[in-house]
MARMI-625268 format. One record per residue (C-alpha): residue in one letter; z, y negated, x negated. Coordinates in steps of 0.001 Angstrom, whole numbers, always signed. Layout:
// residues N
<pt><residuo>a</residuo><zz>Z</zz><yy>Y</yy><xx>X</xx></pt>
...
// end
This chain:
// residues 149
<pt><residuo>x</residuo><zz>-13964</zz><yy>-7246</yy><xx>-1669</xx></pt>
<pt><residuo>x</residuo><zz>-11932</zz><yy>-8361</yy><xx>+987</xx></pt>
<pt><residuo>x</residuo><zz>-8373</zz><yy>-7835</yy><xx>+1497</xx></pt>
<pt><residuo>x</residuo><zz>-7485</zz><yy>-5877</yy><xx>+4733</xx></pt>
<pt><residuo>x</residuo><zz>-3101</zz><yy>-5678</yy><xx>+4661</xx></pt>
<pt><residuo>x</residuo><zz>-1312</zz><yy>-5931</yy><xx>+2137</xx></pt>
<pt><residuo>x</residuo><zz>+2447</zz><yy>-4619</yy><xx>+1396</xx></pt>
<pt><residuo>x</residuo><zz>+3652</zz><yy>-7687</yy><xx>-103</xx></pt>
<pt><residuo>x</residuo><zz>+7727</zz><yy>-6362</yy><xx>+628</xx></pt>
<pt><residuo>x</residuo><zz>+6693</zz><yy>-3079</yy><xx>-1743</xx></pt>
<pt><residuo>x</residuo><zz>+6211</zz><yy>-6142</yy><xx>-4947</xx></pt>
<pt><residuo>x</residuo><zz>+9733</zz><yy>-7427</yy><xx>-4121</xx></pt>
<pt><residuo>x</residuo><zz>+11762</zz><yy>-3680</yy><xx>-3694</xx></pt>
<pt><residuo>x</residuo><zz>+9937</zz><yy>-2071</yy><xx>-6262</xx></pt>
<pt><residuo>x</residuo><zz>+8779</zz><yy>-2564</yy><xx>-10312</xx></pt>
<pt><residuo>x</residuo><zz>+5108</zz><yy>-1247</yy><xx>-9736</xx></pt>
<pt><residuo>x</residuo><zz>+4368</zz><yy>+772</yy><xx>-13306</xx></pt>
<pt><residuo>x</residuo><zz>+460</zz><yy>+1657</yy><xx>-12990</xx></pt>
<pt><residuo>x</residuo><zz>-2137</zz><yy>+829</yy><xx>-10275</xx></pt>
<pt><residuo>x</residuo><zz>-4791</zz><yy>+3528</yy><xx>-8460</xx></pt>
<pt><residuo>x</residuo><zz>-6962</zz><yy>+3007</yy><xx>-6153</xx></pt>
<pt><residuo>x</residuo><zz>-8450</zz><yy>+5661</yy><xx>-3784</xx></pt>
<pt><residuo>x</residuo><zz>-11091</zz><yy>+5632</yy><xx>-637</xx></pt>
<pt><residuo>x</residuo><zz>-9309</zz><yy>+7038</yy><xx>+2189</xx></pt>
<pt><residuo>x</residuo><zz>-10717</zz><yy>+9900</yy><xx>+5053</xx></pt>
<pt><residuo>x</residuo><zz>-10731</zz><yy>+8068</yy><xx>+8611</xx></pt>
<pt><residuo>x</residuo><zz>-11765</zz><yy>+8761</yy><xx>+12113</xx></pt>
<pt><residuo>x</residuo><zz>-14881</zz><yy>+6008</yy><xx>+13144</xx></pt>
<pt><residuo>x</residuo><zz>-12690</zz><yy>+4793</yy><xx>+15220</xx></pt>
<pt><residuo>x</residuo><zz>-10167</zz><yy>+4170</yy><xx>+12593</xx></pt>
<pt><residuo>x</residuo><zz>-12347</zz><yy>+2419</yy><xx>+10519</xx></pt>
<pt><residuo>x</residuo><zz>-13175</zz><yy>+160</yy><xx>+13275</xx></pt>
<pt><residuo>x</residuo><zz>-9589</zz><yy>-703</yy><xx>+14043</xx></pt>
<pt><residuo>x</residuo><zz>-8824</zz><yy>-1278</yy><xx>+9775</xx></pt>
<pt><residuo>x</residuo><zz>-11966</zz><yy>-3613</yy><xx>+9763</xx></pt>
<pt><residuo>x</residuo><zz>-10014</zz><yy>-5524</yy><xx>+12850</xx></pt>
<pt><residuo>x</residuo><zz>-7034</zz><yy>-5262</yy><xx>+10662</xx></pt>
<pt><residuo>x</residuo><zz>-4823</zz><yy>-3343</yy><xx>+12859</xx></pt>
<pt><residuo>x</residuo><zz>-3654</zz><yy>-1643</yy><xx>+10300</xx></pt>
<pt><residuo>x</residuo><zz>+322</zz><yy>-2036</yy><xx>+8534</xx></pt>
<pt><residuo>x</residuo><zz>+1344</zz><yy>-306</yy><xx>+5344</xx></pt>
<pt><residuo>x</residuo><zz>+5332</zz><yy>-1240</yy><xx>+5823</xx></pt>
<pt><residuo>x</residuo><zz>+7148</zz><yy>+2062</yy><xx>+5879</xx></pt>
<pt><residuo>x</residuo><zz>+3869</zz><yy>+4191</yy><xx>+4636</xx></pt>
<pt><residuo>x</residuo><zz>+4478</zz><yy>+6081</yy><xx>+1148</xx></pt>
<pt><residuo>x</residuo><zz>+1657</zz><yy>+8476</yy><xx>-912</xx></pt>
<pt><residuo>x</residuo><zz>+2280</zz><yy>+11775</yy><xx>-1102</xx></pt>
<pt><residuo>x</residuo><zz>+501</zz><yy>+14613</yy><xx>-3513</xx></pt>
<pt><residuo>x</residuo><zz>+1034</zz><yy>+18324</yy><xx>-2454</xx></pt>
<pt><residuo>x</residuo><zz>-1456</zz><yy>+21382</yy><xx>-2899</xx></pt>
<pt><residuo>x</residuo><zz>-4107</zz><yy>+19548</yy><xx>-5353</xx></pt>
<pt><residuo>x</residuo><zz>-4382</zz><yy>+16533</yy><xx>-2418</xx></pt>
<pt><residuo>x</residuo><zz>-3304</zz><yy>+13448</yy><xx>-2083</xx></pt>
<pt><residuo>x</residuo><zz>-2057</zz><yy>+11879</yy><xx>+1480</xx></pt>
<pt><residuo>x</residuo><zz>-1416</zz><yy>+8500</yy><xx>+2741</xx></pt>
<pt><residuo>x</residuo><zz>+1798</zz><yy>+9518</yy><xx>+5371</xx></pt>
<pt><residuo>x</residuo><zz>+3543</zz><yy>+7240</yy><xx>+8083</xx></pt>
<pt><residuo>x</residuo><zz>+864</zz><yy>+4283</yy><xx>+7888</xx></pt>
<pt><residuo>x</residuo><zz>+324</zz><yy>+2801</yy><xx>+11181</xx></pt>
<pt><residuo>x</residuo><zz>-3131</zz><yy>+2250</yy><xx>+12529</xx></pt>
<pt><residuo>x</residuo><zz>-3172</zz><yy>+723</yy><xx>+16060</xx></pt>
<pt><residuo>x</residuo><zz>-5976</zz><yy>+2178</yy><xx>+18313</xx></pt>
<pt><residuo>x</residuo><zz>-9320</zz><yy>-122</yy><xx>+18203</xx></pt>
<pt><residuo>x</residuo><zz>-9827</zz><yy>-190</yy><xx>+21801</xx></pt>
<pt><residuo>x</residuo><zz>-6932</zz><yy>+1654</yy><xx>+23618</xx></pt>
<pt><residuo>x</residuo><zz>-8699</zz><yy>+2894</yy><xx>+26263</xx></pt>
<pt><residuo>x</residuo><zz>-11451</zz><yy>+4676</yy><xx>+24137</xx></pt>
<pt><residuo>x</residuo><zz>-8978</zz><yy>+6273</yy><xx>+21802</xx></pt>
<pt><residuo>x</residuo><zz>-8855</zz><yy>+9903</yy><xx>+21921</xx></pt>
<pt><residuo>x</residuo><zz>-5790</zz><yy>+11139</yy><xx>+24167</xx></pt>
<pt><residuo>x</residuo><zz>-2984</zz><yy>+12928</yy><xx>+21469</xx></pt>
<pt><residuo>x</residuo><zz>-3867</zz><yy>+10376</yy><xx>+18894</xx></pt>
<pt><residuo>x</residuo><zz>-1510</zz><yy>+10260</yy><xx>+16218</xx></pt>
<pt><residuo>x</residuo><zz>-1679</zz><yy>+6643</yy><xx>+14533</xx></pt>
<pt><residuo>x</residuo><zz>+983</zz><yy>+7308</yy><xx>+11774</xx></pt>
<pt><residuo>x</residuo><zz>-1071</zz><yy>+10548</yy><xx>+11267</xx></pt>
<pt><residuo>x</residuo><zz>-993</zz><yy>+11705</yy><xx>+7823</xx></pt>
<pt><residuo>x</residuo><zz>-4724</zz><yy>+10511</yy><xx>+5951</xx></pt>
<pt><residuo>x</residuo><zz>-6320</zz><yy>+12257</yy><xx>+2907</xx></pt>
<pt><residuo>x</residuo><zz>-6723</zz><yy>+10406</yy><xx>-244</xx></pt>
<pt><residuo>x</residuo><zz>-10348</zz><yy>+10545</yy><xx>-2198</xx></pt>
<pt><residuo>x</residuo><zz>-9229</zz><yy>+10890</yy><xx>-5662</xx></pt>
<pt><residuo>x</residuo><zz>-10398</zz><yy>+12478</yy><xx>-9441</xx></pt>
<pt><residuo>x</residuo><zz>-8879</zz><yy>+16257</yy><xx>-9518</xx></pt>
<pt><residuo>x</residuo><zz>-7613</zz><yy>+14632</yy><xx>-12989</xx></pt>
<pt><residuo>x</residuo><zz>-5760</zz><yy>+11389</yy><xx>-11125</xx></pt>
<pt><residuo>x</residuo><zz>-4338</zz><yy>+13895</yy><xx>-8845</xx></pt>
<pt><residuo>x</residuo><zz>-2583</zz><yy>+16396</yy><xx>-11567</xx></pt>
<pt><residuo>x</residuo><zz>-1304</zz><yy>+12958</yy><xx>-13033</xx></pt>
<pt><residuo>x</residuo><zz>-231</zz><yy>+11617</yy><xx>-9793</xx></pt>
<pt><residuo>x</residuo><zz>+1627</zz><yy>+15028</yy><xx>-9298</xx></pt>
<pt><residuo>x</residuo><zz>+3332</zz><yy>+14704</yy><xx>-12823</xx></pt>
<pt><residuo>x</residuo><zz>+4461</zz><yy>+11512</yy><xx>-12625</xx></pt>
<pt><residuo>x</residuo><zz>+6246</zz><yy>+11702</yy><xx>-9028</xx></pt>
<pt><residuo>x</residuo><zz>+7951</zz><yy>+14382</yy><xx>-10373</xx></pt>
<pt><residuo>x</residuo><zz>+9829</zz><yy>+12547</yy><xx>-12195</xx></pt>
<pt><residuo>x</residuo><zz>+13237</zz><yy>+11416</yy><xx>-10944</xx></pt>
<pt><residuo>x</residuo><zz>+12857</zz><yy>+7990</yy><xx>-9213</xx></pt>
<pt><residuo>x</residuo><zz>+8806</zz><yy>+7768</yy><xx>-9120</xx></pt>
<pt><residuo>x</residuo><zz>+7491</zz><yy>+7724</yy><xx>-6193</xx></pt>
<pt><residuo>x</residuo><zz>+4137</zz><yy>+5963</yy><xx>-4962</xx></pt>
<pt><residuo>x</residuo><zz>+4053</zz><yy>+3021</yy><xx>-2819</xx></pt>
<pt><residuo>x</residuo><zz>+711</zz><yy>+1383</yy><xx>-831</xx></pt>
<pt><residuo>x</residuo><zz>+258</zz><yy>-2125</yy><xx>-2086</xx></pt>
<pt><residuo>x</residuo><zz>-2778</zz><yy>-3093</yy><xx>-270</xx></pt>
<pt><residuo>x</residuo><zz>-5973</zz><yy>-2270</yy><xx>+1711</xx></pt>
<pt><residuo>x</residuo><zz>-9462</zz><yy>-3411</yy><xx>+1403</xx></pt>
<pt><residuo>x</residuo><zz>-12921</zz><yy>-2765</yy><xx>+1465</xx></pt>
<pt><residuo>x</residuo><zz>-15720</zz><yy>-2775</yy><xx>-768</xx></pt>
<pt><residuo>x</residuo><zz>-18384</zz><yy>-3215</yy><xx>+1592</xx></pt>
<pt><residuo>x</residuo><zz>-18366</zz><yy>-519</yy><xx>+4435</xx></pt>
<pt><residuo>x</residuo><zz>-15771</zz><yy>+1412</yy><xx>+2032</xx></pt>
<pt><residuo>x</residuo><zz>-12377</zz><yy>+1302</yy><xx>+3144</xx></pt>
<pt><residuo>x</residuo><zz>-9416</zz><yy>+1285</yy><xx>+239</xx></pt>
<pt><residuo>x</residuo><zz>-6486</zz><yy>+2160</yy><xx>-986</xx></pt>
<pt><residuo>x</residuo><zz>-4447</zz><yy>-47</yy><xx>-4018</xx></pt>
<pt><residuo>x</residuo><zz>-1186</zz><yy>+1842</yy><xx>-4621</xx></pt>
<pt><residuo>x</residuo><zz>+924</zz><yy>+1969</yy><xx>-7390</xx></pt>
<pt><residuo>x</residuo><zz>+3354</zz><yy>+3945</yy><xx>-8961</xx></pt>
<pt><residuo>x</residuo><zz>+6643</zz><yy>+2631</yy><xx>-8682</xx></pt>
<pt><residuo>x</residuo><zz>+10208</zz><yy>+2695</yy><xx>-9482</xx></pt>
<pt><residuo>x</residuo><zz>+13195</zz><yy>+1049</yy><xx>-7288</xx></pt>
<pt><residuo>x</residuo><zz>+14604</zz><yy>-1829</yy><xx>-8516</xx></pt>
<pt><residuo>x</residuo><zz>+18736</zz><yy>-2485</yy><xx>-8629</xx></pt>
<pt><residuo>x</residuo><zz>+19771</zz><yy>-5016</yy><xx>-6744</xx></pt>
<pt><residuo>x</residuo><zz>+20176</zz><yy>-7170</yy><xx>-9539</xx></pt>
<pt><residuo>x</residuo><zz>+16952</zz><yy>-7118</yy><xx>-10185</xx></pt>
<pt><residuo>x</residuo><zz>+15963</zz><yy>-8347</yy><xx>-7291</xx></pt>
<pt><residuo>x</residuo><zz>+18335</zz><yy>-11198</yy><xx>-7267</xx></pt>
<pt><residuo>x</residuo><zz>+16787</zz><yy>-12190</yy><xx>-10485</xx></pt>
<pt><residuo>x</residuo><zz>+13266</zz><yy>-12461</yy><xx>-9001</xx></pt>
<pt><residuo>x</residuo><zz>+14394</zz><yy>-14347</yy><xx>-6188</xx></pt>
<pt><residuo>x</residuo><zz>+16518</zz><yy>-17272</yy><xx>-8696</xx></pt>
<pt><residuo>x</residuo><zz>+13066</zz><yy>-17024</yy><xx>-10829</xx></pt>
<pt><residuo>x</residuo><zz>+11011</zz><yy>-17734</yy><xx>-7708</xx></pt>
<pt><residuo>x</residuo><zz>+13314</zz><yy>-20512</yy><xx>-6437</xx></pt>
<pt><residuo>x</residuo><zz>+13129</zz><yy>-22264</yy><xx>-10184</xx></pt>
<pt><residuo>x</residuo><zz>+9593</zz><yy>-22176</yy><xx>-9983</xx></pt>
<pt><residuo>x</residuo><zz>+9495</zz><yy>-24027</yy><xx>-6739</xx></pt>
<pt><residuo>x</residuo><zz>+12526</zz><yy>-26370</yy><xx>-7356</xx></pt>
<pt><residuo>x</residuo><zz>+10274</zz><yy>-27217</yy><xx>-10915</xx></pt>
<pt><residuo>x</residuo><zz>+6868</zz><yy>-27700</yy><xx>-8812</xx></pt>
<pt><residuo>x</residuo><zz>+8694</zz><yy>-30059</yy><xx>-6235</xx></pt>
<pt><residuo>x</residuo><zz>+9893</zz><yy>-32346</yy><xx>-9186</xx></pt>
<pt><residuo>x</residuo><zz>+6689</zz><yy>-32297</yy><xx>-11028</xx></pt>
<pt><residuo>x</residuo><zz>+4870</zz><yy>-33250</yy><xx>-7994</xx></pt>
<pt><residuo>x</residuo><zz>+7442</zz><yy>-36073</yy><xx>-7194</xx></pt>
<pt><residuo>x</residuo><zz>+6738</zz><yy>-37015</yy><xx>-11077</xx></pt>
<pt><residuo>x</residuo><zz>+3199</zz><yy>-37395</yy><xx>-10254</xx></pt>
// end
């Protein structure tokens, strides 16, 4: 397994509540430009809607630009390969007020492309002012430990 791109901004603005994971439908020439890791999951969200599941707004830059077929959309909407069971959940949960589902990373197991994403809820700004005092503690206690040393 080796990690592709990874969302790490989607950890810090959101409290992820359950993982998935999911192989994704992709154009060869997709798959070429994800194994050259041109791909970026800022901005992208999950989406379920008639009994599917879609990856929406991820951007995936053309593998060669030249070779790329002319109107190609790379923030094109891409099907999710999921269990018909993980999809009526998926559509439960993000109806829910404040659920939504967020792409964490991308990898592949072998010549499979995935999807991690997890279902997430928003954290308060306080929240995320308590993660960042946590993280700095952490370093400030590493730095004298290692002076210690």
């Amino acid at each position: 397994m080796a990690l592709i791109a990874e969302n790490k901004k989607a950890v810090f603005d959101y409290e992820i509540l359950k993982r998935y994971h999911a192989g994704i439908v992709l154009f060869g020439f997709e798959a070429k430009a994800v194994f050259a890791k041109k791909a970026n999951l800022a901005g992208s969200f999950v989406i379920v809607r008639g009994g599917e599941a879609f990856w929406v707004n991820a951007n995936i830059a053309p593998y060669q630009p030249k070779n790329t077929p002319g109107g190609y959309d790379k923030t094109r909407s891409r099907k999710l390969l999921l269990a018909k069971r993980e999809i009526a959940e998926l559509a439960g949960k993000t109806a829910q007020k404040g659920l939504t589902l967020i792409p964490l990373s991308l990898y592949n197991e072998g010549r499979k492309i995935k999807l991690d994403f997890g279902l997430a809820r928003s954290k308060k700004k306080f929240e995320k002012r308590e993660d960042i005092k946590k993280r700095e503690f952490k370093r400030e206690k590493a730095k004298i430990m290692k002076h210690e040393s």
